[in-house]
C-alpha positions as CSV (number, residue, x, y, z in Angstrom):
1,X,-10.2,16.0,21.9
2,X,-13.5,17.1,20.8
3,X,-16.6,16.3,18.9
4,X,-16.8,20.4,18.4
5,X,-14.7,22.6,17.0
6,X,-15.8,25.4,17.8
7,X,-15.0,24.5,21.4
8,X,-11.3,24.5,20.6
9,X,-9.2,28.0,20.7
10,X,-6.3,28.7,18.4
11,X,-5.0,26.1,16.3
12,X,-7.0,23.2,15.5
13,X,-6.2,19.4,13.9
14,X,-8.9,18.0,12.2
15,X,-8.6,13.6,12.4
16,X,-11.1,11.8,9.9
17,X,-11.2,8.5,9.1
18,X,-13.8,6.9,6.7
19,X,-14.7,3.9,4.4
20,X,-15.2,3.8,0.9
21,X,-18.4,2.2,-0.9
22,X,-16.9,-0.2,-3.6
23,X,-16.9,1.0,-7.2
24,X,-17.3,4.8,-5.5
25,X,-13.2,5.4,-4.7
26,X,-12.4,7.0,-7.8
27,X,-15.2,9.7,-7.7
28,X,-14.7,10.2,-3.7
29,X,-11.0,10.9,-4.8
30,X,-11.7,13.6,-7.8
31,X,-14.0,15.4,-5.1
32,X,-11.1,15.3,-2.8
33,X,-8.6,16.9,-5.5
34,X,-10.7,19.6,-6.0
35,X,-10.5,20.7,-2.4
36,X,-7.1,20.1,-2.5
37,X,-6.4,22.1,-5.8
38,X,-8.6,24.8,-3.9
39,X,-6.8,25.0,-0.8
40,X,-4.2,27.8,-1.9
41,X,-7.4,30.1,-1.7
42,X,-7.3,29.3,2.2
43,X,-4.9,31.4,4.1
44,X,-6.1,29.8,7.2
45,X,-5.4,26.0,6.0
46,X,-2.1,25.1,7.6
47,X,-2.0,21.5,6.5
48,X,-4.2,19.1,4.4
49,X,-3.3,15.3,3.5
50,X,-5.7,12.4,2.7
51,X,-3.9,8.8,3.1
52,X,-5.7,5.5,2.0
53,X,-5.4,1.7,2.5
54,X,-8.1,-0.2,0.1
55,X,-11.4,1.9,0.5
56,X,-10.4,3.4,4.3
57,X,-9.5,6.9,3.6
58,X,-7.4,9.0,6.4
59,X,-7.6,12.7,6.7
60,X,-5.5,15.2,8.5
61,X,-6.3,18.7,8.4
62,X,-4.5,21.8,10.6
63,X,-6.2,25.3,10.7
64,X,-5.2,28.5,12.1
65,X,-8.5,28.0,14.7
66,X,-12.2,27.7,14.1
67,X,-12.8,30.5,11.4
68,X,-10.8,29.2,9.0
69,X,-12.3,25.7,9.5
70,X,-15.3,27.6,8.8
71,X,-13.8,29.1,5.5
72,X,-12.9,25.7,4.4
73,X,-16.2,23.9,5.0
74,X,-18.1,26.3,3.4
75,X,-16.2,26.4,-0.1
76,X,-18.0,25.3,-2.9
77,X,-15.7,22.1,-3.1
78,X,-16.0,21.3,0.6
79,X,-20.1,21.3,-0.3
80,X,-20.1,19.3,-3.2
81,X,-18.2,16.3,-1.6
82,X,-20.4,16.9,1.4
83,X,-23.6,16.8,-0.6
84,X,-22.3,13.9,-2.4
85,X,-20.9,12.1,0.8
86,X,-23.9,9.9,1.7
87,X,-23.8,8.3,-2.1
88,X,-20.1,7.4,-1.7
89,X,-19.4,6.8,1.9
90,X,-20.3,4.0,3.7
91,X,-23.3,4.3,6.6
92,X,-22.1,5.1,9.5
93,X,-17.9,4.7,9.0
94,X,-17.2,8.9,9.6
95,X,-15.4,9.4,12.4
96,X,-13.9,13.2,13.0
97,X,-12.2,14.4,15.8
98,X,-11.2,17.9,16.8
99,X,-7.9,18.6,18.4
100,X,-6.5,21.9,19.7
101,X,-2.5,22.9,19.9
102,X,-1.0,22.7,23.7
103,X,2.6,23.3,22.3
C-alpha cells in the first residue's frame, strides 16, 4: 500500500472511502455519474465502482498503471468534482490508498 501512486509500477487499485455532508449526497452523486458516463474515453481505466451506506461513499478504481491514473484525474469531470469536493465532503473523512498488482 501506498500514499503515492506514482510509486506503484504496473497495475494500480485505487481504495477511497469518504463521508457525505448532509443535504450534499445527491449533487456528490451527479458529479460522480459524469465521471462514470466519461470513463469509456479512458482506455487505461480497468475498473470503476462507487458503493454507499447513508452518506459514506466507497470507491474502487483499477488502472493500467500510473499514466492512466493521470489521464483520469485530469479529465474535466474528475476536476469539477475535485474543485467542488471541499463544499460537499466532509473535513477531513478522505482516505485513499494506492495498491499495486502482485498476481
Amino acid at each position: 500500500m501506498s500514499s503515492t501512486p506514482s510509486l506503484i509500477k504496473g497495475r494500480i487499485t485505487v481504495i477511497g472511502a469518504l463521508t457525505v455532508k448532509d443535504g450534499k449526497l445527491q449533487e456528490l452523486l451527479g458529479l460522480l455519474g459524469a465521471i462514470k458516463e466519461h470513463l469509456h474515453n479512458e482506455s487505461g481505466t480497468l475498473h470503476w465502482e462507487v458503493d454507499r451506506f447513508e452518506n459514506e461513499i466507497g470507491l474502487i478504481e483499477k488502472y493500467r498503471d500510473s499514466g492512466a491514473l493521470e489521464v483520469h484525474m485530469s479529465s474535466p469531470q474528475y476536476q469539477a468534482f475535485a474543485a467542488k469536493a471541499s463544499e460537499l465532503i466532509v473535513e477531513g473523512s478522505i482516505s485513499v490508498k494506492y495498491y499495486g498488482s502482485e498476481l
